[in-house]
N, C-alpha and C positions, 0 to 999 in steps of 0.2 A: 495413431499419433502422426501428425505433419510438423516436422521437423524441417527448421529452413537451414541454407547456406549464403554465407553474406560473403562474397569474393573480396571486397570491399576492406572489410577487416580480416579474413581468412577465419572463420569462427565458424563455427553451430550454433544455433538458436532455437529453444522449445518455450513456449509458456504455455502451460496449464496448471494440473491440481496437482498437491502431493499424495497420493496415493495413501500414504500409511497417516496424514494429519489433516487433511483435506482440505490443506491453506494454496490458497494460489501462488505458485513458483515462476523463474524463468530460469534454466539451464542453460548454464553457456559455455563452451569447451573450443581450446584454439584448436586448427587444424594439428595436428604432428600431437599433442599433448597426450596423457595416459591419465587426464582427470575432468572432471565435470564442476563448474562450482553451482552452486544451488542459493541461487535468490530470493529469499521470501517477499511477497512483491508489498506486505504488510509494514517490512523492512526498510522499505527505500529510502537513501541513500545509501543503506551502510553496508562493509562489506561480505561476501558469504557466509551464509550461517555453518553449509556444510559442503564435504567435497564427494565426489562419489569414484573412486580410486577405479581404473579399468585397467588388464591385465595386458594391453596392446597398445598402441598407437592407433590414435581416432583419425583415421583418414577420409574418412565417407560417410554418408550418411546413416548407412548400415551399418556402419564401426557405430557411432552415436547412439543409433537406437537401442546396439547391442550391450554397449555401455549405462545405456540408462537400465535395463534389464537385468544385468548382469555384472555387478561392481561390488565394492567392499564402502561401506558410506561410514563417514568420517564428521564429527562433528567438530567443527572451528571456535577456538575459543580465541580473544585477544584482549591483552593487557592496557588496561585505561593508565598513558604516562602523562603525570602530573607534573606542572613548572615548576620548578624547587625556587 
């Protein structure tokens, strides 16, 4: 896996496949954060389907990979608010 670093926005950045659904993702995790969010790229624009919870603070790149590895995965649900 080649995982990039954007100084730019302070973030990690992965795209490839999901491993367990074998849809194309992009994982994005700010720097300092203890979460990953998980973009289906089939998805786009809307926001993360899921998080992937890591037991540390993601400071490096090897924090990341080790988080994408090694995490508790979280599925996102969100409430469609209608105009009354």
């Amino acid at each position: 896996m080649v995982a990039e670093w954007s100084d730019k926005i302070s973030a990690f950045w992965y795209g490839g496949i999901d491993v367990k659904n074998g849809q194309s993702v992009e994982l994005i995790a700010w720097k300092g954060s203890h979460h990953i969010m998980v973009y289906p790229v089939h998805e786009h624009p809307q926001p993360p389907s899921k998080f992937l919870q890591y037991h540390k603070r993601i400071e490096t790149l090897e924090d990341f990979q080790d988080a994408i590895d090694n995490n508790k995965e979280y599925m996102a649900t969100y409430l469609s608010l209608e105009r009354i």
